[in-house]
N, CA, C and O of each residue as an XYZ file, in Angstrom:
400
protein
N      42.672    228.285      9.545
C      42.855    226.869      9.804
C      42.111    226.484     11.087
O      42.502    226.788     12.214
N      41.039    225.809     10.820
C      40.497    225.072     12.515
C      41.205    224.532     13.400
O      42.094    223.814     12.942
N      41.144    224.613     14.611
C      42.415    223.545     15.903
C      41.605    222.269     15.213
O      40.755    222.003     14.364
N      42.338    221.776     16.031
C      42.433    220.319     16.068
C      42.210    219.680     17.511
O      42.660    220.438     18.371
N      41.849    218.926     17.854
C      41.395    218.350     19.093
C      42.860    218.342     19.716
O      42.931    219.094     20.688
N      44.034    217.693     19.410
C      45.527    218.349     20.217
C      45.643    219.321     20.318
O      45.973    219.689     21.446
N      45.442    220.498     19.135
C      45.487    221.974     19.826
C      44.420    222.352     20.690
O      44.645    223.389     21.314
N      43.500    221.894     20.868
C      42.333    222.259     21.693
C      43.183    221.251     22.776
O      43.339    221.924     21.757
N      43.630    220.700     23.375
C      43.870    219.486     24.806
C      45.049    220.739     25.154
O      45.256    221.029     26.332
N      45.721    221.380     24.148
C      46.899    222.631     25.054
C      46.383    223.653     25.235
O      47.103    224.584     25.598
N      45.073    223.857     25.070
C      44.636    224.819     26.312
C      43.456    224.805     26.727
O      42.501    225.548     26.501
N      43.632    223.540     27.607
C      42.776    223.238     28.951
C      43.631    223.808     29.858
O      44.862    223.823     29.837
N      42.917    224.248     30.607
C      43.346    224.888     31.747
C      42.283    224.202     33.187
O      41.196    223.631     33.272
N      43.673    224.805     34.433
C      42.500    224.064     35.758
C      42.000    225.918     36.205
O      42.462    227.008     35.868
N      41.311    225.660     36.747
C      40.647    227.131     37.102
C      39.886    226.587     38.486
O      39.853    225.386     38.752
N      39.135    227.843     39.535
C      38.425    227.630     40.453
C      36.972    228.320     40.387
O      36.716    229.408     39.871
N      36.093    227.455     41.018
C      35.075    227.556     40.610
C      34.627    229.827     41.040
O      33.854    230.578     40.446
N      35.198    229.996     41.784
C      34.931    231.297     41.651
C      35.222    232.222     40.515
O      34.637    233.305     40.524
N      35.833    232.020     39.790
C      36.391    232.140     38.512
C      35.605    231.520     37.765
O      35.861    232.010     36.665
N      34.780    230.736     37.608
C      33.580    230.159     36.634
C      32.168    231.044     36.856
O      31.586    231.361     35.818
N      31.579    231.463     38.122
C      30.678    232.597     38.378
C      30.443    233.051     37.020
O      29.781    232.630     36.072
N      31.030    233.821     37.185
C      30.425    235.126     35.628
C      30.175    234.722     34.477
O      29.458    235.285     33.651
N      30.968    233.352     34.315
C      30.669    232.964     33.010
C      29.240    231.747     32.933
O      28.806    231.187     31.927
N      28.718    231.611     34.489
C      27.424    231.279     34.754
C      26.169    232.019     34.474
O      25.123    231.818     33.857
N      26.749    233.029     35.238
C      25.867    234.194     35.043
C      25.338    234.851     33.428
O      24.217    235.015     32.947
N      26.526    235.077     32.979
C      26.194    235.426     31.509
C      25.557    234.013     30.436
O      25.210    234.217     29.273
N      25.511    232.856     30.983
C      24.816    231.713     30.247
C      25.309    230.879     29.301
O      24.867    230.054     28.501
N      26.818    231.535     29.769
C      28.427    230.779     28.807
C      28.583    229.033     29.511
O      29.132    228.219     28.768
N      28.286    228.730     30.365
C      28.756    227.665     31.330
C      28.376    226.520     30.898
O      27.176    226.635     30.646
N      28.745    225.417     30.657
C      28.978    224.237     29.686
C      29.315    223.059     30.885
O      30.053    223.459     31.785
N      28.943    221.952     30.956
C      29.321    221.299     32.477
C      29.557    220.048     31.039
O      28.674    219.800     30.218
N      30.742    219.511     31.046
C      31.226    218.210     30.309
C      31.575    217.187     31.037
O      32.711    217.064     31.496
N      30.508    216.240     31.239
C      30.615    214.831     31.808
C      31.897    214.220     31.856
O      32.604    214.433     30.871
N      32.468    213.364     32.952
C      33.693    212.900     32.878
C      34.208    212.222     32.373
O      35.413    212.112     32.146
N      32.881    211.308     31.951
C      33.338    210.147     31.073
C      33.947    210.562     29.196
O      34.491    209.849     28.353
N      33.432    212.292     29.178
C      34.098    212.804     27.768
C      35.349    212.660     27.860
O      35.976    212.292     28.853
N      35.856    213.019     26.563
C      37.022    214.274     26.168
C      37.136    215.143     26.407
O      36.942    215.823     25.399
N      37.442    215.928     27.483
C      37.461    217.590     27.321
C      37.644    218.277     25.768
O      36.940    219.028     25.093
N      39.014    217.595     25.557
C      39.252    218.433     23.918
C      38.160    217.643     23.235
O      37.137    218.314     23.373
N      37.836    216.337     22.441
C      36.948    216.180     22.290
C      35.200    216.794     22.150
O      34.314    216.730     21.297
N      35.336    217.299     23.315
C      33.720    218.118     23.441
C      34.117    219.496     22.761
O      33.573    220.008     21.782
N      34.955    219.877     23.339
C      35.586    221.337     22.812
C      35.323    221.722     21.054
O      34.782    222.584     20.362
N      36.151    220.372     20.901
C      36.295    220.509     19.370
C      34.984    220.012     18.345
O      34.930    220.296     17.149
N      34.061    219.298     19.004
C      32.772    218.915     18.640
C      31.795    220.746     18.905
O      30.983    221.338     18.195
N      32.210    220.966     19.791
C      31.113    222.479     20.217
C      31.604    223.639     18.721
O      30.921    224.152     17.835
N      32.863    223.677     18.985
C      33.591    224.507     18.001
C      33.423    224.308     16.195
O      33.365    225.114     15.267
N      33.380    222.649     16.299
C      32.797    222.366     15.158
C      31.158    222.754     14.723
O      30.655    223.111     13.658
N      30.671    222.530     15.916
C      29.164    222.914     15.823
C      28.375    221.881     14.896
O      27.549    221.967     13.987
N      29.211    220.601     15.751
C      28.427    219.184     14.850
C      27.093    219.047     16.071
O      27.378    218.710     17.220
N      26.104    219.251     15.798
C      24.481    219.243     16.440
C      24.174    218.005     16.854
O      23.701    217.787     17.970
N      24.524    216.720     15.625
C      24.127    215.226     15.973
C      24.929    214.765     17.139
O      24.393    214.069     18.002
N      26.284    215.139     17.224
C      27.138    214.621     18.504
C      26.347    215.021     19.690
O      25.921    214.218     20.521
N      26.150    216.474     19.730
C      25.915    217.417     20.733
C      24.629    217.149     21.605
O      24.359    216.899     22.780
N      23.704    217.413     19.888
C      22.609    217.099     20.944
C      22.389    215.866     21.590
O      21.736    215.823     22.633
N      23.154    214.268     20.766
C      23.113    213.263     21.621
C      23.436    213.219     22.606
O      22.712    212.605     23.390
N      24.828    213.905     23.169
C      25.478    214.066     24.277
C      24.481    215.043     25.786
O      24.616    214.959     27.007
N      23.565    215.867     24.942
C      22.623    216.482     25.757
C      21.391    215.484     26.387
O      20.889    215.409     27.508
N      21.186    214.848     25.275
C      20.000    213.824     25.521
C      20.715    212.997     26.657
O      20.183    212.782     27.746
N      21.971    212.555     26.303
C      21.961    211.145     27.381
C      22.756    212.214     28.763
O      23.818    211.720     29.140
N      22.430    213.328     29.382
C      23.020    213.707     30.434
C      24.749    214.529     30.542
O      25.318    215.204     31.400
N      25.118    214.006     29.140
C      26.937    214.326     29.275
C      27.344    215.363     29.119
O      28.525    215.579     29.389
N      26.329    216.614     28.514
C      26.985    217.853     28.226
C      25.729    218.945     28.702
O      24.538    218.637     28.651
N      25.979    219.596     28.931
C      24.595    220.590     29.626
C      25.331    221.711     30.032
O      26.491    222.052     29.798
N      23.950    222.480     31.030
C      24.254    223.766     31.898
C      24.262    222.801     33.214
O      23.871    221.636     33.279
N      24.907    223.742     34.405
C      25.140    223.085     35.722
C      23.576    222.773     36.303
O      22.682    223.502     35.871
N      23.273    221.850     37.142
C      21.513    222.139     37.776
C      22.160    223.154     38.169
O      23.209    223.783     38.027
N      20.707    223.088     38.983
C      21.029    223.846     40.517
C      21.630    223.381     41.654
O      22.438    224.055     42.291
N      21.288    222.262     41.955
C      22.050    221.625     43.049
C      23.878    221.557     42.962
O      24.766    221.674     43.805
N      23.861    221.384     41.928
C      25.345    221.465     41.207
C      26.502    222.753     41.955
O      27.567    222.904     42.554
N      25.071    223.602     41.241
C      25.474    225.269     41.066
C      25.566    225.725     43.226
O      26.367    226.512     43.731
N      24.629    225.022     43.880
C      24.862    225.242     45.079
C      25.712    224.982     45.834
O      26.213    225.738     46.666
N      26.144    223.102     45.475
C      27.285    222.560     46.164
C      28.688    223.114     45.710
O      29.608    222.857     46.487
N      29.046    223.935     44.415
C      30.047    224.337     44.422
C      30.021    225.920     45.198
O      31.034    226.245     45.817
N      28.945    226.799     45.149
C      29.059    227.596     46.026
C      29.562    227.661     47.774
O      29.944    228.602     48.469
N      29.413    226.619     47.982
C      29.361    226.571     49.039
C      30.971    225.841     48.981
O      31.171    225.262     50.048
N      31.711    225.765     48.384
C      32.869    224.724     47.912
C      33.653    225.881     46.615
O      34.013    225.538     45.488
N      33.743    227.214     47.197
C      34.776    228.205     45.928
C      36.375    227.461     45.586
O      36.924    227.937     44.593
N      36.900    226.706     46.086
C      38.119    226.550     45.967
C      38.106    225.093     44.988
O      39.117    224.700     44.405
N      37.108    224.563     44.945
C      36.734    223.652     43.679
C      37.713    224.081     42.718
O      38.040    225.239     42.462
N      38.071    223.187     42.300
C      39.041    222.613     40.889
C      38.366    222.464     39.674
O      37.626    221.485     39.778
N      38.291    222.903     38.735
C      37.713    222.207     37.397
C      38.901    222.425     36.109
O      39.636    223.408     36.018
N      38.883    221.553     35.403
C      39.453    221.723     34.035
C      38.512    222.600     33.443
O      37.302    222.495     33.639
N      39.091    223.562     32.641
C      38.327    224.409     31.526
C      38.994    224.343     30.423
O      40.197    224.090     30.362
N      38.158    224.596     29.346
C      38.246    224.833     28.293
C      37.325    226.072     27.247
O      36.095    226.131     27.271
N      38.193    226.990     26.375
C      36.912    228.064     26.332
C      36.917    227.948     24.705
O      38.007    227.963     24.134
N      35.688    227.831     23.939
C      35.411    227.751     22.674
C      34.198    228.993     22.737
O      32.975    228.930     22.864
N      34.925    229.867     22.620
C      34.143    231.334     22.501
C      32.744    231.095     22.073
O      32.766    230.277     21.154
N      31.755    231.400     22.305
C      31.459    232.245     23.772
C      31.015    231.478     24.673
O      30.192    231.833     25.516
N      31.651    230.033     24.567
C      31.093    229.044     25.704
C      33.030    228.723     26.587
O      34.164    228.660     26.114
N      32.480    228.613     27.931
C      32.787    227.874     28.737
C      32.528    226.535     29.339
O      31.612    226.325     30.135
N      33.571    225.435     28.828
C      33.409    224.012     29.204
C      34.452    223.586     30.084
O      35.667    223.655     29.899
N      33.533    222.927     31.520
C      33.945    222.497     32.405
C      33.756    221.163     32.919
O      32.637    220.650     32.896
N      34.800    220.540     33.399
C      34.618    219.157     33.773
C      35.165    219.371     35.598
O      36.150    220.041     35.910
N      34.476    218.809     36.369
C      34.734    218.949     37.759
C      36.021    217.916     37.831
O      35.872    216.753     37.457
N      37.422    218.440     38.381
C      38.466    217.908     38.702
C      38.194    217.133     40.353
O      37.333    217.543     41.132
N      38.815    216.349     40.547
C      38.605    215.323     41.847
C      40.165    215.847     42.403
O      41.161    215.724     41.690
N      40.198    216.251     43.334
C      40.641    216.472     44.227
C      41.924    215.905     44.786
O      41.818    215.015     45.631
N      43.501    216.445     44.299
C      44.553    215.489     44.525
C      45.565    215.676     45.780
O      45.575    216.768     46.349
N      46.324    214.747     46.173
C      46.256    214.780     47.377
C      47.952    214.805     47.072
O      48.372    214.069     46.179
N      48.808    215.575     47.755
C      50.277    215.776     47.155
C      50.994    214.545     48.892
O      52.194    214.302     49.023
């Protein structure tokens, strides 16, 4: 049975960007624009619908991190992101920073 975009939204998870590393490295790393769905993208990747995807590539919303990206969070390990993992990709949306 395929998830479903609700079963894909219960397991997002928040994670830190040092914990995203390896899955950079190995070429898993997925950067999902904010203005998406997390589950949404998830369940579009998992589906492996191409017309969503690659539109979403064309206009900027779904990609690999730049570089500049990839630097400012280095320099910033305790970064927040929502994840989501649709084997063998890792999709991340940068979380903003909450203030208790």
């Amino acid at each position: 049975m395929a998830a479903t975009k609700e079963d894909l939204a219960l397991t997002i998870d928040e994670t830190e960007w040092s914990w995203l590393r390896a899955h950079l490295e190995r070429g898993g790393l997925i950067l999902v624009n904010d203005s998406l769905d997390l589950a949404e993208a998830g369940l579009r990747v998992a589906e492996d619908d191409v017309a969503v995807i690659e539109h979403w590539v064309s206009t900027g919303k779904l990609g690999k991190p730049t570089e500049a990206q990839i630097t400012h969070w280095n320099d910033e390990k305790q970064k927040k992101f929502a994840m989501l993992i649709i084997s063998p990709y890792v999709l991340i949306q940068e979380r903003l920073p909450t203030f208790h």
